[in-house]
N, C-alpha and C positions, 0 to 999 in steps of 0.2 A: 836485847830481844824483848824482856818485859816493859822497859820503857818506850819501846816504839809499837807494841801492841795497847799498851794504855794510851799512848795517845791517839792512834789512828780509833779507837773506839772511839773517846770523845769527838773526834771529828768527823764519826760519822753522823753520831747523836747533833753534832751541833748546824751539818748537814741538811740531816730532815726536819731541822729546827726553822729551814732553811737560813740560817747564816753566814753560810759559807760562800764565797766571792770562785765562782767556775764550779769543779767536780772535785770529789774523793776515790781515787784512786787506791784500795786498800790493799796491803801485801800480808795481812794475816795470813798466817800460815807457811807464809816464805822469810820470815825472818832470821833463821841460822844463818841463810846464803850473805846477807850484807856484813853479818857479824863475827863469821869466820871471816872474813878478807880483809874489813877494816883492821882486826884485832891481829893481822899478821902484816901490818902495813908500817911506812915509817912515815916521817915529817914531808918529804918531799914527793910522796906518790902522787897520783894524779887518780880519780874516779871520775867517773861521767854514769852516773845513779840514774835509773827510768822511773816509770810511775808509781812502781812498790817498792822503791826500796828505801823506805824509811830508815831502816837500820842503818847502811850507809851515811846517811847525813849524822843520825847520832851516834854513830861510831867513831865518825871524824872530829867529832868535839860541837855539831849544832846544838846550841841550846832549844829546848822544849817552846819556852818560850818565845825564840824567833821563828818557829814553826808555826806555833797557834796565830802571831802577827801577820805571817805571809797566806796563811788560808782565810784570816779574816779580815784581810786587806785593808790592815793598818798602816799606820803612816812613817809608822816607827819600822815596821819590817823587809826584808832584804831587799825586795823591788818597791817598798814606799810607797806602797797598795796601787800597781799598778798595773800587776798580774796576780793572779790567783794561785790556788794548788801548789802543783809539784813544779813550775816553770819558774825555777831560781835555784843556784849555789851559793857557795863562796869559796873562791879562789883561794884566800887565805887557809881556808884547811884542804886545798887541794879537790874542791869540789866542783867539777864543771857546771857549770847552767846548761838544762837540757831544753830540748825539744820538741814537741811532740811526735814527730817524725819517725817512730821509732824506729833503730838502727841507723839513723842518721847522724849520731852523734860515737860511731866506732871511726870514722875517719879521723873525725876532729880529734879523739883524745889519741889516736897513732900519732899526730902529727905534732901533739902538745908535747907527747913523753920524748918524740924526738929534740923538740926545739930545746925542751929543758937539759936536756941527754950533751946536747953540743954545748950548753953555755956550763960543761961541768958537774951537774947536777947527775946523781944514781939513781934517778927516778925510773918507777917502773908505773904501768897501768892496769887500772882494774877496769874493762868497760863492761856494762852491764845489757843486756836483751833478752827478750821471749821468744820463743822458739818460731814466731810467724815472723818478726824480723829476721831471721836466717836465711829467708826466701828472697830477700830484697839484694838489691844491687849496691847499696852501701855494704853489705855485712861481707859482699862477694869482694869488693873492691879495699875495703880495712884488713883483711884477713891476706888476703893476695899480698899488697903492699907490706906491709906490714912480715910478713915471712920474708921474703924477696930482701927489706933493710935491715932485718934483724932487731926488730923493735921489740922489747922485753913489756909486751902487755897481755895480761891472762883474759881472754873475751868470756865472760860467765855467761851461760849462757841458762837462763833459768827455765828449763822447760816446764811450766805450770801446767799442760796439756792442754791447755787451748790458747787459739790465736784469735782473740773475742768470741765469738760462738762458733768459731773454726775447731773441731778437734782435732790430735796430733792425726789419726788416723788419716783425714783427707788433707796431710800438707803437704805428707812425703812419702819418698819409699825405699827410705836406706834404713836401717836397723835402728841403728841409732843416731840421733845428729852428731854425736860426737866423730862418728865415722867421717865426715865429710872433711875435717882436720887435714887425713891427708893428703886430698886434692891439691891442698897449700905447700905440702911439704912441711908441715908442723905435727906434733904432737897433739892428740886429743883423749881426753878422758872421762867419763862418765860416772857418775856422783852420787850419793844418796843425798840431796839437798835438804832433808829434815834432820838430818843426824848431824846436830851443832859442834860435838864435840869430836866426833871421827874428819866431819869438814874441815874443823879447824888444822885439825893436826893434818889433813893432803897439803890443804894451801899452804901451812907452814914450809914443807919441803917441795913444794912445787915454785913457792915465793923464792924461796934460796938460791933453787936450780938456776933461774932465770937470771935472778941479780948478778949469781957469778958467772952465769952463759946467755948472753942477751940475746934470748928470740920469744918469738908470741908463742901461746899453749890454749885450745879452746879446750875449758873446763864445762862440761855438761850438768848442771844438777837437777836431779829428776825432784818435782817437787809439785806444789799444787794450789792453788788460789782458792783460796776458802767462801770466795765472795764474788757478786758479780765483776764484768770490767770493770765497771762502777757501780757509784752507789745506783744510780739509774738506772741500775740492769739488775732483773731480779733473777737471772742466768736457770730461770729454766730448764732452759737447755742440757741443762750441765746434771746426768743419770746421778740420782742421792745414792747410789751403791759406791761410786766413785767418790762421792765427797767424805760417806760414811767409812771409808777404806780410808781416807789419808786425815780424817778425823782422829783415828788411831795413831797417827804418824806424828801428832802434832808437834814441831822441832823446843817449843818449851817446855813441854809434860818429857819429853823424851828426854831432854837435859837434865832435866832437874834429877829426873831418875837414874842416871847417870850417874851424876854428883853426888847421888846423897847414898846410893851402892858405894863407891868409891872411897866414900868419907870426906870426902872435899867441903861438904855442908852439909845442913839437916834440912827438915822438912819446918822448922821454925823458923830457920834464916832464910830460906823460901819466904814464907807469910811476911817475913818483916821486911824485906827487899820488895816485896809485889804493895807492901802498904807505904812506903818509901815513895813507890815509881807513880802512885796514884797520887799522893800531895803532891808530887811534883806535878803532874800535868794538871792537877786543879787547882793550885796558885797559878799557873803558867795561862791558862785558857781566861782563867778570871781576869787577869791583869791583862792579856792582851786585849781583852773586850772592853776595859776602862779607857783604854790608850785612842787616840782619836783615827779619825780615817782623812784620807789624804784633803789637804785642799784642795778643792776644783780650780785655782788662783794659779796652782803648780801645773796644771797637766802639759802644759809644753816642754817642762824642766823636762833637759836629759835625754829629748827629743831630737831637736836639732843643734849644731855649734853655734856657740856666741859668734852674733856679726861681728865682721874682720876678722876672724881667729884665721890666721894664719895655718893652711891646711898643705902647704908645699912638704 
């Protein structure tokens, strides 16, 4: 969590610096939600991570440094600077590429944890959405399927309380979205998404439940975007009593205080961990900014197939 809040700051600084290649997309303040799941995950899971969920990718093993490459659309970085932002994974640690579409990527990873599911594989899925994607016809049509073949993927569903300048208020009118679960015929539950260390331990028995009985569970976590949609939204909109309220909530001040009541750490191994996670993103951002930016020579690479490639 500390490490994907240090760097999403630096990217936002590097942002208004403008150098950044598209938008910042920040999920300060939603970071327990990617970091209980990853941390209750195994080798062969499957995620499909949206626009906050930096945790995620560094939960999975992304390095710092292939992040600052892929927002400063270097040559060296996962798309070879030829997208910007948040529109890239890696397969290798089980990380789908999404896109922008949101909730358009609940189908695709129902359909991955299955494929993988047949070739032998105990793979289970983590997809990720905000609560204005629930409204859509992907979230209706992954959730339906997905119950109906018994697919073992947890839909999180991060309710940040607005869907861009949409409040929860004018989206719906069922109590809670968790409620909506059992339209499907699935289980649904509802979360405190700042609370890192109670998260962790649901997803832990909620992770087991599934592996050893394979069907989907929509997981609710009530939680809150600290920042505009983007950097480009100065949100307004968004009443300061509300932001001031879950200011108080924030899931890193709340962990820590956790941990160091518990005896697990101190308040020193705090400081030296948070001074740890800042060299790391400040060799990381440097070095991706020495690294070069694509050739213009390249921009058809990876475009279309080599003529005659045999496509039968």
């Amino acid at each position: 969590m500390l490490l994907a809040r240090r760097t999403e700051e630096r990217l936002i600084r590097l942002y208004h610096q403008g150098r950044i290649f598209g938008g910042v997309y920040a999920g300060i303040g939603q970071e327990a939600i990617g970091a209980a799941t990853t941390l209750n995950s195994r080798p062969e899971d499957l995620f499909s991570p949206l626009i906050r969920d930096m945790t995620v990718h560094i939960g999975r093993g992304e390095t710092v440094l292939n992040i600052f490459r892929q927002y400063l659309g270097r040559a060296t970085g996962p798309t070879g600077g030829r997208d910007g932002n948040v529109h890239y994974g890696n397969l290798s640690l089980g990380v789908l590429t999404m896109v922008s579409h949101l909730g358009a990527m609940l189908p695709v990873i129902v359909g991955a944890v299955i494929a993988r599911r047949r070739r032998g594989s105990e793979s289970i899925g983590f997809a990720y959405f905000g609560d204005g994607a629930s409204s859509t016809g992907d979230f209706h049509e992954a959730l339906n399927f997905a119950s109906v073949m018994d697919v073992p993927v947890v839909f999180v569903l991060e309710n940040n309380q607005y869907a861009y300048s949409t409040p929860v208020s004018r989206q719906y009118r069922c109590r809670n979205l968790a409620d909506r679960a059992v339209g499907y015929g699935m289980e649904g539950y509802r979360v405190d998404g700042n609370d890192a260390v109670g998260l962790y331990l649901f997803v832990q028995r909620l992770s087991r439940k599934i592996r050893h009985e394979a069907r989907p569970v929509l997981l609710e976590c009530e939680t809150m975007r600290m920042r505009g949609h983007g950097e480009h939204d100065d949100f307004s909109y968004v009443p300061k009593s509300l932001l001031r309220k879950f200011s108080r909530r924030d899931p890193i001040v709340r962990a820590v205080k956790t941990l160091v009541e518990a005896g697990v750490i101190s308040e020193e191994d705090f400081s030296a961990l948070d001074g740890e996670c800042r060299q790391e993103v400040d060799r990381a951002y440097r070095r991706a900014l020495a690294e070069p930016e694509p050739d213009p020579a390249t921009l058809e690479e990876g475009v279309y197939a080599p003529r005659g490639n045999d496509l039968s």
